[in-house]
C-alpha positions in Angstrom: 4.3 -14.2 -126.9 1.4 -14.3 -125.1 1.1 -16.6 -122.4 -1.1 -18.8 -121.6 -2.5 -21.0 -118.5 0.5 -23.1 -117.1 -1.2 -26.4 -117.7 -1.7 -25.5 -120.9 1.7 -24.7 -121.8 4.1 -27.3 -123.7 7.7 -27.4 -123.6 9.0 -29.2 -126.6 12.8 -30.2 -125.9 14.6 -31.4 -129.3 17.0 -31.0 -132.2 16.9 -27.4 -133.8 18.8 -28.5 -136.8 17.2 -28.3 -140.7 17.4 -32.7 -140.8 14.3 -32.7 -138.0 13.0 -29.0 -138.8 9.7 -30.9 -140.6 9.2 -32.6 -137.1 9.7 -30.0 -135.0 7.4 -28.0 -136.9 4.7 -31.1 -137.5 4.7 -31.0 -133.1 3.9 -27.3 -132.9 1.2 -27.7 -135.1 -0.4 -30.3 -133.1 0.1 -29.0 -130.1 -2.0 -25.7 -131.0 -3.8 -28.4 -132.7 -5.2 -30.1 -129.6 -6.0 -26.4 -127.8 -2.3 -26.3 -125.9 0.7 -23.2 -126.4 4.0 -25.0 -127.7 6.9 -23.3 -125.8 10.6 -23.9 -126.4 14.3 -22.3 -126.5 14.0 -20.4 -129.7 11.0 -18.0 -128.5 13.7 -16.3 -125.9 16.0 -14.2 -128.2 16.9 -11.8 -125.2 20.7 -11.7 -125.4 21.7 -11.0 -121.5 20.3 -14.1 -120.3 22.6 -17.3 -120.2 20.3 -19.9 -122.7 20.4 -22.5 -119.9 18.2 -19.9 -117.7 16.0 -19.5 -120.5 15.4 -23.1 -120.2 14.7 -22.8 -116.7 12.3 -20.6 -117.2 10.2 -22.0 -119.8 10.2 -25.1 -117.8 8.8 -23.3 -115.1 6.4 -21.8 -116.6 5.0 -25.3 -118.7 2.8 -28.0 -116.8 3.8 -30.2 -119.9 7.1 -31.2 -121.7 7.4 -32.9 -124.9 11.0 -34.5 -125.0 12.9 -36.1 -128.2 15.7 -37.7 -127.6 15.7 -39.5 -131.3 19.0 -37.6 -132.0 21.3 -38.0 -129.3 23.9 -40.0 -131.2 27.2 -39.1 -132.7 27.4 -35.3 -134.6 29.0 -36.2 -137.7 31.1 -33.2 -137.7 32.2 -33.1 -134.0 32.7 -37.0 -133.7 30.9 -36.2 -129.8 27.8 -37.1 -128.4 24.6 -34.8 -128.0 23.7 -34.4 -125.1 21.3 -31.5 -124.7 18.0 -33.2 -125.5 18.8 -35.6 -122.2 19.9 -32.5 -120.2 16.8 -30.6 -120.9 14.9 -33.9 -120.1 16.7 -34.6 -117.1 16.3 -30.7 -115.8 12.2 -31.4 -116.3 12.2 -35.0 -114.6 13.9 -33.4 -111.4 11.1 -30.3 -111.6 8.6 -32.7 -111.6 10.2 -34.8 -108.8 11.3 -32.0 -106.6 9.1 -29.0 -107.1 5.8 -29.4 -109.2 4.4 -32.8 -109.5 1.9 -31.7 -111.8 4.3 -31.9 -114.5 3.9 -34.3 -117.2 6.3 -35.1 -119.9 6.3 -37.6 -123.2 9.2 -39.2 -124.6 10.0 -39.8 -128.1 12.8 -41.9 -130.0 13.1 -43.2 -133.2 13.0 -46.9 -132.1 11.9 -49.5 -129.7 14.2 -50.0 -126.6 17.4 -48.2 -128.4 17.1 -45.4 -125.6 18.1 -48.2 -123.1 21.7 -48.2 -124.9 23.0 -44.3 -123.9 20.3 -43.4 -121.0 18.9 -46.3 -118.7 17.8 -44.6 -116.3 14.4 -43.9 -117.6 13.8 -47.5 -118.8 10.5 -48.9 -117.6 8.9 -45.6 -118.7 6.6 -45.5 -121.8 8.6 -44.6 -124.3 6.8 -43.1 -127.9 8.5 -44.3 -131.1 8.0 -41.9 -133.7 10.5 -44.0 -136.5 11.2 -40.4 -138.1 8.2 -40.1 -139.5 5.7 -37.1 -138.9 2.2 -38.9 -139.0 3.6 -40.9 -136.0 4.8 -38.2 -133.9 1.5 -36.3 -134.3 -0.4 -39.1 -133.8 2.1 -40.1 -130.2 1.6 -36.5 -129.5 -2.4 -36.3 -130.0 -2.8 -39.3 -127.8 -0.7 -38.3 -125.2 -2.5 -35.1 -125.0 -5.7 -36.3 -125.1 -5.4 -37.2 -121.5 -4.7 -34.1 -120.6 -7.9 -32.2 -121.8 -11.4 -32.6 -121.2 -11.6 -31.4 -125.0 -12.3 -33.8 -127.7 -9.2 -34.2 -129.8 -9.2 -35.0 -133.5 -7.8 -38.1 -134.3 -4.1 -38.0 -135.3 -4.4 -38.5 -138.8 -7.1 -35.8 -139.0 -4.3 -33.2 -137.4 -1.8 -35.0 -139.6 -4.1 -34.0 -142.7 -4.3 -30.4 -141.1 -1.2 -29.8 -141.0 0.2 -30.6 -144.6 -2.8 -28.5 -145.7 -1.2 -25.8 -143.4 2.3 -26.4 -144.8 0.2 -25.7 -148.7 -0.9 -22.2 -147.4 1.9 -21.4 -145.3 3.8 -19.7 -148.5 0.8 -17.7 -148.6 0.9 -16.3 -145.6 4.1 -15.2 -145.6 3.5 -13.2 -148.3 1.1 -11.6 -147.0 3.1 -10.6 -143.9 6.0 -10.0 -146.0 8.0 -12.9 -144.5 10.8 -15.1 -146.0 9.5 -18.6 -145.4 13.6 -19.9 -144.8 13.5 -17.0 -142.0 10.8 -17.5 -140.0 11.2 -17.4 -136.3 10.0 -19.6 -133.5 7.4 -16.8 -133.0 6.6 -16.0 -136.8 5.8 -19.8 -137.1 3.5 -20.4 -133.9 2.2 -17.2 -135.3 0.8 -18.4 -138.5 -0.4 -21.5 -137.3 -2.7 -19.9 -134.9 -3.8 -17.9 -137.4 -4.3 -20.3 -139.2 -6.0 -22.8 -137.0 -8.7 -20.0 -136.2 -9.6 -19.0 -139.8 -10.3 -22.7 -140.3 -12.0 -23.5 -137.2 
């Protein structure tokens, strides 16, 4: 993928699983949305580098780090704990501490004050709730962004709106670029929304 200026870069750190897939892909949308580049684990497919590396690297390379850590309970199927959203969010907290304090991150969870319970050590920070719902987290996102551009941001109901005509003409699209909409890639989706975003603008 092409890459853009490091401020403008995004890291999104959260679940990759089909329950928060509509999120995930609701926060990539706003991101290009509001003029950024969403970057995350799943662009890197190279298979000789370790995936914690990859991470590094992304990190590196983004001024900005979205961070969800709505889903860090119990797995249902391994009765453990998941604890790579905190990981990821921890490895960007000491970046920005130690080596670029230019970095800027947001955190989301699904309620008030329920992060307090499994990671304390970032109370007191100003902690998004999105309550599992899309409109929120666009809406978190758009105004947490809109201090970081001297662009003027639609409102987060307007990207909201955008992006479930998006999701109408997304089937579209991938028939036109012969894709299977259940096997679209990290880089087939940012893709098509960028597309998209400039045949609409």
């Amino acid at each position: 993928m092409p890459i853009a200026a490091k401020k403008n870069q995004v890291f999104i750190n959260c679940p990759f699983d089909g329950k928060y897939k509509n999120i995930f892909n609701a926060l990539v949308f706003a991101i290009h949305d509001c003029g950024f580049i969403a970057r995350c684990a799943l662009e890197a497919n190279d298979s000789h580098h370790v995936r914690i590396d990859k991470i590094f690297k992304i990190i590196g390379e983004c001024s900005l780090g979205v961070h969800d850590i709505s889903r860090a309970g119990i797995d249902s199927t391994t009765k453990l704990a998941r604890f790579n959203m905190p990981l990821e969010l921890g490895i960007f907290m000491g970046c920005k501490e130690y080596s670029d304090n230019a970095k800027c991150y947001l955190i989301f969870d699904l309620e008030k004050y329920r992060y307090q319970k499994f990671i304390s050590d970032i109370s007191g920070q100003d902690i998004k709730i999105h309550e599992g719902k899309i409109e929120k987290a666009i809406s978190g996102l758009r105004d947490w962004l809109n201090n970081k551009t001297k662009e003027t941001l639609p409102s987060g109901s307007v990207i909201h709106k955008r992006y479930l005509n998006f999701i109408k003409e997304l089937p579209k699209m991938c028939r036109k670029n012969k894709w299977k909409p259940n096997e679209l890639t990290f880089v087939d989706y940012t893709t098509a929304v960028a597309s998209w975003l400039i045949e609409v603008t």
